[in-house]
ROMAR-330218 format. One record per residue (C-alpha): residue in one letter; x, y negated, z negated. Coordinates in Angstrom, 3 decimals. Last residue first. Layout:
N
<atom><type>a</type><xx>X</xx><yy>Y</yy><zz>Z</zz></atom>
...
END
This chain:
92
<atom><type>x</type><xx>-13.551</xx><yy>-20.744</yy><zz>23.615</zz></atom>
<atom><type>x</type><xx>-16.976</xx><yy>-19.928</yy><zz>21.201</zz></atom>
<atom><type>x</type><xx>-17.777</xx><yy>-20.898</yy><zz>17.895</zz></atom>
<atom><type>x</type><xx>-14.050</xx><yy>-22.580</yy><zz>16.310</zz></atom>
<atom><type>x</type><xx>-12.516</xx><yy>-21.389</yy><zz>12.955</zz></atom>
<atom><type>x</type><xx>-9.660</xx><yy>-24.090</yy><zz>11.653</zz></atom>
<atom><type>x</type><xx>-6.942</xx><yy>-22.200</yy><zz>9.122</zz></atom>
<atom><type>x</type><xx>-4.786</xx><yy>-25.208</yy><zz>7.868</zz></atom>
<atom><type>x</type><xx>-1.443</xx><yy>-25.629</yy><zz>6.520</zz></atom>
<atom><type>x</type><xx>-0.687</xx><yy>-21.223</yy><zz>6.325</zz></atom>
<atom><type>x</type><xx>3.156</xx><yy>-19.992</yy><zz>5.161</zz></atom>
<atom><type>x</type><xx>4.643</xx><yy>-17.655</yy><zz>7.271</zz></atom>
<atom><type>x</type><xx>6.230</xx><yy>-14.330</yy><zz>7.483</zz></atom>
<atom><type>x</type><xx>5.422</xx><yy>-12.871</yy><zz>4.057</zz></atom>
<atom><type>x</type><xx>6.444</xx><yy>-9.138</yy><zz>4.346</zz></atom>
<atom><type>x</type><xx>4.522</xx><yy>-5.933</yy><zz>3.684</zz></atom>
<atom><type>x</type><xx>5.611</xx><yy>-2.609</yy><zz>4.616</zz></atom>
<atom><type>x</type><xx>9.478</xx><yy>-2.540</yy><zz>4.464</zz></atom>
<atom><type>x</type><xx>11.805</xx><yy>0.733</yy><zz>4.206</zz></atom>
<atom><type>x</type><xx>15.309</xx><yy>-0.533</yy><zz>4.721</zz></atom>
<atom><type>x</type><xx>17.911</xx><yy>0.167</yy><zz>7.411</zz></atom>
<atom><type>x</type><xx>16.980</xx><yy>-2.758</yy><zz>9.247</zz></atom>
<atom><type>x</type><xx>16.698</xx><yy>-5.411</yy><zz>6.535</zz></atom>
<atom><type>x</type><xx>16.560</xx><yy>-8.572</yy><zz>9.538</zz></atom>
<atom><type>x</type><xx>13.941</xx><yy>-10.213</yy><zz>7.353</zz></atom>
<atom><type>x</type><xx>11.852</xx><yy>-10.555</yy><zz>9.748</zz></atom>
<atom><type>x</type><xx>12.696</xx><yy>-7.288</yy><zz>11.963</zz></atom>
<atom><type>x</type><xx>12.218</xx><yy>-5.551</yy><zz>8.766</zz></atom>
<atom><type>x</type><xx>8.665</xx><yy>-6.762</yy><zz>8.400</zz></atom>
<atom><type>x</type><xx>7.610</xx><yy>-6.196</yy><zz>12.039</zz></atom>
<atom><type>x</type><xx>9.146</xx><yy>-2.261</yy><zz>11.867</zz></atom>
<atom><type>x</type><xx>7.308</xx><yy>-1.941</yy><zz>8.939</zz></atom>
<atom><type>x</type><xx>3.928</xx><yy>-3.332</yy><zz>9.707</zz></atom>
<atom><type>x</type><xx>1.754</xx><yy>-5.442</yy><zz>7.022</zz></atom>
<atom><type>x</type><xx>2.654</xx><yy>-8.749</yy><zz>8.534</zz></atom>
<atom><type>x</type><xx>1.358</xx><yy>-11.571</yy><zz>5.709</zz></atom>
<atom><type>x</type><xx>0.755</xx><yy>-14.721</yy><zz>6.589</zz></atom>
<atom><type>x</type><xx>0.627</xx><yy>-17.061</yy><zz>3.914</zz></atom>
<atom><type>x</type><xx>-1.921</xx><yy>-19.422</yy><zz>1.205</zz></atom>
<atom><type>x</type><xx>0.205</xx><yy>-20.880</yy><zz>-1.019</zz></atom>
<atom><type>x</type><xx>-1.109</xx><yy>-20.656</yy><zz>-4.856</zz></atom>
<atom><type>x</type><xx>2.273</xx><yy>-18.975</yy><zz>-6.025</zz></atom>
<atom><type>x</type><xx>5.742</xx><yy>-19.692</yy><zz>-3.656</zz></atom>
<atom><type>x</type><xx>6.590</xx><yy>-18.769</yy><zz>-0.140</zz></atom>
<atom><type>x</type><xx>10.369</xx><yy>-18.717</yy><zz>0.478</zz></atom>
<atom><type>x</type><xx>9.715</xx><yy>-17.729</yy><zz>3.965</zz></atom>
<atom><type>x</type><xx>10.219</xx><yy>-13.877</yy><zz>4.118</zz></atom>
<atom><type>x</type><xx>9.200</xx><yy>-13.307</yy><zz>0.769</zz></atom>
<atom><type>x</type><xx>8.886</xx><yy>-9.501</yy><zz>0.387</zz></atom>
<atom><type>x</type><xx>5.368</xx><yy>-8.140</yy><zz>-0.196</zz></atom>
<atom><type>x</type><xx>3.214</xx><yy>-6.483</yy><zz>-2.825</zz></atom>
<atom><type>x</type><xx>-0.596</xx><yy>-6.036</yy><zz>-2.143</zz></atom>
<atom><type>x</type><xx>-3.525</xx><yy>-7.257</yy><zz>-4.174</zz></atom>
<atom><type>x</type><xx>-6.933</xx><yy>-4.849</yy><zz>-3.072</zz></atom>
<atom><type>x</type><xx>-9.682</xx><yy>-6.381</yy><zz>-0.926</zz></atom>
<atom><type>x</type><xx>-10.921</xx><yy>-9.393</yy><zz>0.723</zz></atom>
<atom><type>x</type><xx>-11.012</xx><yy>-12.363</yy><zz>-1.887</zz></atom>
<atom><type>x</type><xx>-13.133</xx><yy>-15.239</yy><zz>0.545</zz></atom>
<atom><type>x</type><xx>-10.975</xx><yy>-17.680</yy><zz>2.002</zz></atom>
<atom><type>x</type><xx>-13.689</xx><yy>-17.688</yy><zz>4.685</zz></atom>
<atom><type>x</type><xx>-11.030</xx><yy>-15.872</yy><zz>7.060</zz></atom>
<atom><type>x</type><xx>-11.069</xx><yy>-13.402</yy><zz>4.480</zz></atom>
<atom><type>x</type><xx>-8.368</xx><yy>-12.907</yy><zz>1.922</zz></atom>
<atom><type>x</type><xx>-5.921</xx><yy>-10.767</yy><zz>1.038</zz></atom>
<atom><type>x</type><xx>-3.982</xx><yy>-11.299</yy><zz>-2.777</zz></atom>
<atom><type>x</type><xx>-0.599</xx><yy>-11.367</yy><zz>-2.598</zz></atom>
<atom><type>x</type><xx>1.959</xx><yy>-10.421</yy><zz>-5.219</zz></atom>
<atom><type>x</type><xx>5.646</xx><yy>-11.685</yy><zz>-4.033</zz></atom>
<atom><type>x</type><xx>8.851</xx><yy>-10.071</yy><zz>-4.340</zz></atom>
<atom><type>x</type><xx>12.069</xx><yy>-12.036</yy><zz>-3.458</zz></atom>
<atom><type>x</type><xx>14.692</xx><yy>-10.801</yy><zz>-2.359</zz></atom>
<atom><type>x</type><xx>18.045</xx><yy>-11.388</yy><zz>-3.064</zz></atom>
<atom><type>x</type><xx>19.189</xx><yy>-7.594</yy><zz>-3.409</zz></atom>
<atom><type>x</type><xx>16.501</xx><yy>-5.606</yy><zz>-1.610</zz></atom>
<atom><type>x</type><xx>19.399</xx><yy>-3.387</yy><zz>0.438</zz></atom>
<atom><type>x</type><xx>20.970</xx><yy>-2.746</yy><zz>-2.865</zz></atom>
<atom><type>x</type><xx>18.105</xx><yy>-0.886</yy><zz>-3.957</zz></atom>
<atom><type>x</type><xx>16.087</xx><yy>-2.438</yy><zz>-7.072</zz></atom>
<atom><type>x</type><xx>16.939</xx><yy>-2.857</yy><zz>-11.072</zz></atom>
<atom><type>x</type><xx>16.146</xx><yy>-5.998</yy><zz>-13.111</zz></atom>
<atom><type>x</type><xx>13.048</xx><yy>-6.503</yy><zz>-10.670</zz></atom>
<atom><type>x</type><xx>11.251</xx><yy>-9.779</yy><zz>-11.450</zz></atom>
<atom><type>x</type><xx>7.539</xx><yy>-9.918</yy><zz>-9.487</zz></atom>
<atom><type>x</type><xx>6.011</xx><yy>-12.802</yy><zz>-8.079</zz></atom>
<atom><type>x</type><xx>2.266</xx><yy>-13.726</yy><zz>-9.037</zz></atom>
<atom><type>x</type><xx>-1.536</xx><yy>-14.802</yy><zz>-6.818</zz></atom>
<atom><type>x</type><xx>0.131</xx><yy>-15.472</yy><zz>-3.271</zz></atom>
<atom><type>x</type><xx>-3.064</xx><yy>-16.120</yy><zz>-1.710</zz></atom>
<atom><type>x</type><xx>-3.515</xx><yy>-13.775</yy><zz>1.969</zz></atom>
<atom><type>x</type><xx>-3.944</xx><yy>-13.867</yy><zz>5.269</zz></atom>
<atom><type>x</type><xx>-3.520</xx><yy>-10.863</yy><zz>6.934</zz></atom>
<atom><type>x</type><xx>-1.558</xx><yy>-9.205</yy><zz>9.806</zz></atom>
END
């Protein structure tokens, strides 16, 4: 999993029938500084995330389609969550 910006959303005019309603969202990964931490990656909105909220981002197929209950589809990325506060603690 990573935490991530969502920086754009994409418009399809033609996708698979099985990614009908979806919603495609550009994310960009960040540290757990809020730092930018790598490449932008493209995910289906799993929460009805929007741009500028920070999310959690599952970056496992089987745990994407399991979200968004798309079982016969090939999912990577999926926004499962969108982030209120991150608090970092020293220590237990």
């Amino acid at each position: 999993m990573i935490i991530g910006n969502v920086i754009d959303h994409f418009v399809a005019t033609q996708k698979h029938s099985a990614y009908e309603g979806q919603k495609l969202l550009l994310v960009q990964p960040l540290t757990l500084e809020g730092q930018e931490g790598g490449e932008p990656i493209l995910a289906i909105d799993g929460v009805d995330a929007g741009e500028g909220d920070q999310v959690l981002v599952v970056l496992e197929g089987w745990s994407a389609m399991y979200i968004l209950g798309q079982f016969s589809t090939s999912v990577d990325a999926a926004v499962i969550g969108v982030i209120d506060q991150i608090d970092l603690h020293d220590g237990l």
